[in-house]
Backbone and ligand atoms as CSV (ligand in chain L), in Angstrom:
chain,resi,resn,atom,element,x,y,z
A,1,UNK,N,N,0.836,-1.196,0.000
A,1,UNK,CA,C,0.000,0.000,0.000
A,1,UNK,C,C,0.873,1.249,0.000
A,2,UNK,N,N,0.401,2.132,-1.252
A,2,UNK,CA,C,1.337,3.223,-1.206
A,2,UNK,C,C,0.703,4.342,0.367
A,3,UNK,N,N,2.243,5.049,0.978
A,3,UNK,CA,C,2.099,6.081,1.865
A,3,UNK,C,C,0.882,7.301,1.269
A,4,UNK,N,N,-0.094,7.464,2.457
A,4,UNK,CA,C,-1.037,8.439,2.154
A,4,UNK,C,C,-0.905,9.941,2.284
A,5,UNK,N,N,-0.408,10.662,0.875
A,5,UNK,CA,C,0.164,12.136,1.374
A,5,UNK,C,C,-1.235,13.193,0.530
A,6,UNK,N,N,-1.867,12.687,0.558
A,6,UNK,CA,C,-2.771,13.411,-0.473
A,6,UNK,C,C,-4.381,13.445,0.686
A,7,UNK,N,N,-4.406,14.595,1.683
A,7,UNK,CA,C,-4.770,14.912,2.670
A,7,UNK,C,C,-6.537,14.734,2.209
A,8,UNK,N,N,-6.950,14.419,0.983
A,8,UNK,CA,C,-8.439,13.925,0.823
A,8,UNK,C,C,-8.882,12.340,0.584
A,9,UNK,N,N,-7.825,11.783,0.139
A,9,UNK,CA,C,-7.630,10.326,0.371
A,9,UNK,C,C,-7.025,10.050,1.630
A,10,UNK,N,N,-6.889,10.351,2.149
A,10,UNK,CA,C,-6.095,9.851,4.329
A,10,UNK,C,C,-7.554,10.295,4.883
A,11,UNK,N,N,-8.426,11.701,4.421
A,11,UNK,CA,C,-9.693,11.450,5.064
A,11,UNK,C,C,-10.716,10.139,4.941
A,12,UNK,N,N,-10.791,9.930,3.769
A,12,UNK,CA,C,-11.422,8.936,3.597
A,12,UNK,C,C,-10.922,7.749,3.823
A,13,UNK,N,N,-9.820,7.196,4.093
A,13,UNK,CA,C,-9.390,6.063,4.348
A,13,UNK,C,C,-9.853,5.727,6.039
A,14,UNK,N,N,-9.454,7.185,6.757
A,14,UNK,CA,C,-9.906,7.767,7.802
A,14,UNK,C,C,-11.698,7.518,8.370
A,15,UNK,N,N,-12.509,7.755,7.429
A,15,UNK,CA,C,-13.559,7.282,7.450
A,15,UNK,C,C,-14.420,6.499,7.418
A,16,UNK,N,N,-13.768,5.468,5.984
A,16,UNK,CA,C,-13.953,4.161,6.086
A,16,UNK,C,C,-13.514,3.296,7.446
A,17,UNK,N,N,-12.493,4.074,8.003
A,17,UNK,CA,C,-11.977,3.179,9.486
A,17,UNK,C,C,-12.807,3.553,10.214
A,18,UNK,N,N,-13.423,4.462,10.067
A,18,UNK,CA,C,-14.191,4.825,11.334
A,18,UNK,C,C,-15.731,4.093,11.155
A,19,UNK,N,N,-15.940,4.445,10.004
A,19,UNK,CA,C,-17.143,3.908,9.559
A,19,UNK,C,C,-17.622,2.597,9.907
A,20,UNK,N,N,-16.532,1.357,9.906
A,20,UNK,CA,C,-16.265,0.422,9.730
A,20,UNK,C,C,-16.483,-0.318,11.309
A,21,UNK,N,N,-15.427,0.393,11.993
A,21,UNK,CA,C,-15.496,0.233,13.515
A,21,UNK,C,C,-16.861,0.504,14.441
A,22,UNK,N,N,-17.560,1.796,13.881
A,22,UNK,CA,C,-19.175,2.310,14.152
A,22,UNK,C,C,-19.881,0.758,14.023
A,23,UNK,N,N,-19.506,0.591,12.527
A,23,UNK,CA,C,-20.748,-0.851,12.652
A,23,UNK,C,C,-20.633,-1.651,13.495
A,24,UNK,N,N,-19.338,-2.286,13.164
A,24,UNK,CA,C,-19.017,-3.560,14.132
A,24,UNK,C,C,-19.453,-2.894,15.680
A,25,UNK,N,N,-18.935,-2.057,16.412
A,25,UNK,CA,C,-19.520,-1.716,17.530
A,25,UNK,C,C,-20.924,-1.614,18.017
A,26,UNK,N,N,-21.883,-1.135,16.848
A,26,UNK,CA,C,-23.124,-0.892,16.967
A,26,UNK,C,C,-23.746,-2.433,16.816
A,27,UNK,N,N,-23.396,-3.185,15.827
A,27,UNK,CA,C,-24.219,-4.648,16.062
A,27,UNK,C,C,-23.998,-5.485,17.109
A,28,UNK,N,N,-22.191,-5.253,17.541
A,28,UNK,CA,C,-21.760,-6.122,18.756
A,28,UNK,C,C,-22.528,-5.789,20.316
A,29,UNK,N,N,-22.770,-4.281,20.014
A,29,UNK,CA,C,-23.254,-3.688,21.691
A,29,UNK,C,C,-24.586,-3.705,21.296
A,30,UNK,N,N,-25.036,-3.964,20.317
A,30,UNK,CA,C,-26.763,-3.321,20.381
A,30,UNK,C,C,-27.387,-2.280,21.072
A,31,UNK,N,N,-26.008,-1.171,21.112
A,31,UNK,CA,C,-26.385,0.244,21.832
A,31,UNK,C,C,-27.000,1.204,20.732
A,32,UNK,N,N,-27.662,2.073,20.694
A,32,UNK,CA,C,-28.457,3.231,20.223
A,32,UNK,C,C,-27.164,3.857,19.656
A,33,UNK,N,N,-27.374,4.167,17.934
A,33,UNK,CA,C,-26.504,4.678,17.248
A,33,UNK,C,C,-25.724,6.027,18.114
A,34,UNK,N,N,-27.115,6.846,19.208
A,34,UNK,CA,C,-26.419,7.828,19.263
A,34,UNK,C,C,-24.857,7.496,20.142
A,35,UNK,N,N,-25.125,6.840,21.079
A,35,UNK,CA,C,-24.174,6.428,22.334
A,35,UNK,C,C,-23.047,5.902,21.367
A,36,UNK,N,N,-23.425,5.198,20.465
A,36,UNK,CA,C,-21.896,4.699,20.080
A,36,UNK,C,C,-21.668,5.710,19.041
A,37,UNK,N,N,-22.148,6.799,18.574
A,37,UNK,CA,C,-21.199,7.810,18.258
A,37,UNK,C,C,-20.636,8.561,19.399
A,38,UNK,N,N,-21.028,8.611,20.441
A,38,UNK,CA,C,-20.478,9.117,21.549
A,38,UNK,C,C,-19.050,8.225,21.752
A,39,UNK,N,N,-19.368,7.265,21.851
A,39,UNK,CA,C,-18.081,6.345,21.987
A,39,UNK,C,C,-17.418,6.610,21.221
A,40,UNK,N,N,-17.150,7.272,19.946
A,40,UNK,CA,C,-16.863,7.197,18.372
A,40,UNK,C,C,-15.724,8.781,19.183
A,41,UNK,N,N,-16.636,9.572,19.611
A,41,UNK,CA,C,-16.172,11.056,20.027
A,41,UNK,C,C,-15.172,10.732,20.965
A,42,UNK,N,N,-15.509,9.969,22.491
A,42,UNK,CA,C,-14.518,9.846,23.369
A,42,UNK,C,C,-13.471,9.228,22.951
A,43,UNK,N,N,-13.037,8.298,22.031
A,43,UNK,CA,C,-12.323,7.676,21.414
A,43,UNK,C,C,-11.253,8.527,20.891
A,44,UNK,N,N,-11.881,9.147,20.252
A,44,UNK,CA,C,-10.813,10.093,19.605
A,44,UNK,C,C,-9.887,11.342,20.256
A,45,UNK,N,N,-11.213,11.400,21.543
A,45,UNK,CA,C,-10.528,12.614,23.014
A,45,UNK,C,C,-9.370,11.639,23.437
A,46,UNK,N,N,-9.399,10.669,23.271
A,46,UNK,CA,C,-7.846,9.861,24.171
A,46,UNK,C,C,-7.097,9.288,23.261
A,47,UNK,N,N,-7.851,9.368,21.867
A,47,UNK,CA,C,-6.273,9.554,20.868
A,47,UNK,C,C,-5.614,10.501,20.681
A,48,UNK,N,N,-6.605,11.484,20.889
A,48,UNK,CA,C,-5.786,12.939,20.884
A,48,UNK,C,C,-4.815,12.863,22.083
A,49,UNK,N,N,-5.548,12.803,23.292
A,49,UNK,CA,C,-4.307,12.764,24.554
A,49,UNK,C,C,-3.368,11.643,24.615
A,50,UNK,N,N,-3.542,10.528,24.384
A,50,UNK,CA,C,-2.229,9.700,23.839
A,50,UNK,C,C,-1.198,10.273,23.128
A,51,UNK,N,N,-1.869,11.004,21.805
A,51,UNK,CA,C,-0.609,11.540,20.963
A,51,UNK,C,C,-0.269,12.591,21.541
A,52,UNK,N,N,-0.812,13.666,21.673
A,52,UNK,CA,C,-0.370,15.006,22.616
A,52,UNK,C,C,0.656,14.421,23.632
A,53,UNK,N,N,0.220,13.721,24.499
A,53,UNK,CA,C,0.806,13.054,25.880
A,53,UNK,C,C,2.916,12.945,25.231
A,54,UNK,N,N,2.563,12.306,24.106
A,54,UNK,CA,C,4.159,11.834,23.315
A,54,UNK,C,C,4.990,13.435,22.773
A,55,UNK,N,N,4.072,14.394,22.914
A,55,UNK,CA,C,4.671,15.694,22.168
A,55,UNK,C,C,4.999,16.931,23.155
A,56,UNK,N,N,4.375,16.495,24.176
A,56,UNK,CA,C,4.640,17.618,25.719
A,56,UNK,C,C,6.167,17.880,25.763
A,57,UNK,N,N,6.663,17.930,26.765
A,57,UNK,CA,C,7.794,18.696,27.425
A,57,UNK,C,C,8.952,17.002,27.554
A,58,UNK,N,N,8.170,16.274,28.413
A,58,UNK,CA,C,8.460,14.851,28.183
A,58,UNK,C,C,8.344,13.708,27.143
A,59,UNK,N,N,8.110,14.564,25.918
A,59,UNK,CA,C,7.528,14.077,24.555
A,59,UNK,C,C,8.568,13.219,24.203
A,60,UNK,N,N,8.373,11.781,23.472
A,60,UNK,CA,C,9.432,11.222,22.476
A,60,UNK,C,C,9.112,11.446,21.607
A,61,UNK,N,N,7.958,12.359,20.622
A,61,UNK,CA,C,8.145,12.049,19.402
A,61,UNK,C,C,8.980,13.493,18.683
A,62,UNK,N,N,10.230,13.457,17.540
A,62,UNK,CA,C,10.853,14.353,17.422
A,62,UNK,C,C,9.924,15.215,16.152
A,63,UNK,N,N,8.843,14.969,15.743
A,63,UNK,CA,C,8.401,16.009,14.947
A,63,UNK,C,C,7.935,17.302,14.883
A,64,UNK,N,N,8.272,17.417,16.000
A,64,UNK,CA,C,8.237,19.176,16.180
A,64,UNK,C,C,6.620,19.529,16.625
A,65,UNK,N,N,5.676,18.919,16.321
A,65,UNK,CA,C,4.717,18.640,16.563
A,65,UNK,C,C,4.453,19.710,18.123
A,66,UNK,N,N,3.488,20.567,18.512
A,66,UNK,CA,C,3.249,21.347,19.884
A,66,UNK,C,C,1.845,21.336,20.300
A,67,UNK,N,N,1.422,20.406,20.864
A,67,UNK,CA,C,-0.078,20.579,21.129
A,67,UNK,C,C,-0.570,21.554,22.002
A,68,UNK,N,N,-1.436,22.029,21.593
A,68,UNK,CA,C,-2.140,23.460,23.057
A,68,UNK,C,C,-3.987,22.797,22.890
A,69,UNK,N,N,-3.875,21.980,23.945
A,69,UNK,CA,C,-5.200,21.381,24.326
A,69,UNK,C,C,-6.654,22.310,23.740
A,70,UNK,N,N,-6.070,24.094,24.341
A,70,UNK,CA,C,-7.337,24.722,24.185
A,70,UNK,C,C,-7.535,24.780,22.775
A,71,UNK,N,N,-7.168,25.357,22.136
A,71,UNK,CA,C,-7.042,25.531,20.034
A,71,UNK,C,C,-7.358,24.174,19.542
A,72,UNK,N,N,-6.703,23.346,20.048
A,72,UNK,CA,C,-6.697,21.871,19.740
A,72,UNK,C,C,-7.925,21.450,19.553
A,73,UNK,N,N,-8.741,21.643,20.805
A,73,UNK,CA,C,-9.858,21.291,21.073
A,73,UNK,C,C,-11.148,22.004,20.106
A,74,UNK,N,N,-10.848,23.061,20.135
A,74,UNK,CA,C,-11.564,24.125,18.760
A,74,UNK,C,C,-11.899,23.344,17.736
A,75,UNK,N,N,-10.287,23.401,17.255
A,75,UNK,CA,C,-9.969,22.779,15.966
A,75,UNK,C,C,-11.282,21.658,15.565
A,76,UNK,N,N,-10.651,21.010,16.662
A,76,UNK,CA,C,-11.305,19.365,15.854
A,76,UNK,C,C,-13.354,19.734,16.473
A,77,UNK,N,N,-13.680,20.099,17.484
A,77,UNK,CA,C,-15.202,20.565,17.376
A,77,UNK,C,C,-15.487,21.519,16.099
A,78,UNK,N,N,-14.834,22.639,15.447
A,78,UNK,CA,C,-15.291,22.825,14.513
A,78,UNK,C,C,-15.140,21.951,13.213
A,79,UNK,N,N,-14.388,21.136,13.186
A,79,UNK,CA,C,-14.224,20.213,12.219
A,79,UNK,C,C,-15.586,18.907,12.102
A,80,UNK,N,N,-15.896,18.278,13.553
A,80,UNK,CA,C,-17.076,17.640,13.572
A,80,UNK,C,C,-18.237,18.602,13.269
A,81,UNK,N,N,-18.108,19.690,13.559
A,81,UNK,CA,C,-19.363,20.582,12.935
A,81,UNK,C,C,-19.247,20.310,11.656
A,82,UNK,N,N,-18.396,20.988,10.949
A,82,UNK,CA,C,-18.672,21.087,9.678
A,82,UNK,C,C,-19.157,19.999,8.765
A,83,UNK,N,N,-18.313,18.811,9.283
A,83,UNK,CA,C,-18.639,17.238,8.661
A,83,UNK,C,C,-20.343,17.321,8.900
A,84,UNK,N,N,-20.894,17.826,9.941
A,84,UNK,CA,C,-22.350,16.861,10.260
A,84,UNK,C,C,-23.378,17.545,9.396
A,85,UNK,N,N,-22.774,19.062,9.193
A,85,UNK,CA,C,-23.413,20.174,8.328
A,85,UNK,C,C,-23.294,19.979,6.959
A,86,UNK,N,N,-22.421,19.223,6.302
A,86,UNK,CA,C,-22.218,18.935,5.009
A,86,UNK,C,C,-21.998,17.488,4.629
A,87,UNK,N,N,-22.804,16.635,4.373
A,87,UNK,CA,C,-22.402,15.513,3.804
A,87,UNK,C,C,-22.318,15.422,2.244
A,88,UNK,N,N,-20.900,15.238,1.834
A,88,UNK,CA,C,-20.732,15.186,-0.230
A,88,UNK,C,C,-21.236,13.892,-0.028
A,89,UNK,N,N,-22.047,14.203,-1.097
A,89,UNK,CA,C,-22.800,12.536,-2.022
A,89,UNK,C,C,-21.760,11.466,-1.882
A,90,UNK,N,N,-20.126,12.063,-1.861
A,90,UNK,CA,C,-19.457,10.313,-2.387
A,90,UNK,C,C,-19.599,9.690,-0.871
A,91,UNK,N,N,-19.576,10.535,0.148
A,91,UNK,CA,C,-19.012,10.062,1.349
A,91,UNK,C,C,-20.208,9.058,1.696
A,92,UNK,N,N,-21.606,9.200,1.266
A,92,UNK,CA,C,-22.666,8.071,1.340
A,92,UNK,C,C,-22.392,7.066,1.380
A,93,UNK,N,N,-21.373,6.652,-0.090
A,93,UNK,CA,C,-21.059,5.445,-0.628
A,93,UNK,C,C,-20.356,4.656,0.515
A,94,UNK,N,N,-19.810,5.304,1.545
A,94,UNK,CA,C,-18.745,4.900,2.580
A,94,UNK,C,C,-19.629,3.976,3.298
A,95,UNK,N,N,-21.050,4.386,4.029
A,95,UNK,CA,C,-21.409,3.403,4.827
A,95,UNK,C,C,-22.101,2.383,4.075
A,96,UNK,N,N,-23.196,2.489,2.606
A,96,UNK,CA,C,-23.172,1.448,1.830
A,96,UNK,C,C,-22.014,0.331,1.781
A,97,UNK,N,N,-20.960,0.675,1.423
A,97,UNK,CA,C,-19.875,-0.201,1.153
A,97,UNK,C,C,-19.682,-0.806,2.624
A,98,UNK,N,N,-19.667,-0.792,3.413
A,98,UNK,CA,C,-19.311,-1.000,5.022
A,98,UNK,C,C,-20.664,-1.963,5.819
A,99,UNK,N,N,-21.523,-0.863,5.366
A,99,UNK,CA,C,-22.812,-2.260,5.441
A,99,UNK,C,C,-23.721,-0.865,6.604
A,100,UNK,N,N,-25.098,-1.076,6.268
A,100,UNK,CA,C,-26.039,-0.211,7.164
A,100,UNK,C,C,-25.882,-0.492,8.492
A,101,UNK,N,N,-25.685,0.730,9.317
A,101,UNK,CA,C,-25.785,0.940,10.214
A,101,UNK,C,C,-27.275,0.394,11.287
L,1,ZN,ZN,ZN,5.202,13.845,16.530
């Protein structure tokens, strides 16, 4: 598999993973779509602090990388806004292919 540098294909690859994981979670728990998008949200609050956690003051990772929790946090809530406010037609195809929710 070629490296993903083309920042609209890594979303969607991105999505399909997510997409993918939603189902399996939602048929395995037989929880209410909303809760396991909640799970979907907290998930990603402690990937964020996992990776942040590696970039602090005590950081190993050398990419220069500087997290500031507050902006951080912006960032990615206006980013789930915008996704829920706009769905493009192709991104449909994502949970078809993955299987109904
Ligand atoms: Zn890094």
């Amino acid at each position: 598999m070629q490296p993903d540098t083309d920042s609209e294909s890594a979303g969607a690859e991105m999505h399909r993973s997510i997409m993918t994981a939603f189902c399996d979670v939602l048929r395995a728990s037989q929880l209410p779509p909303m809760t396991v998008m909640k799970l979907a949200a907290s998930a990603l609050g402690a990937v964020y602090k996992e990776v942040a956690d590696q970039h602090g003051t005590d950081g190993v990772c050398p990419c220069g990388w500087q997290p500031n929790r507050r902006t951080d946090i912006a960032v990615l809530q206006a980013a789930l806004a915008a996704s829920m406010e706009a769905v493009p037609s192709a991104d449909l195809r994502v949970m078809q292919a993955v299987g109904r929710a």
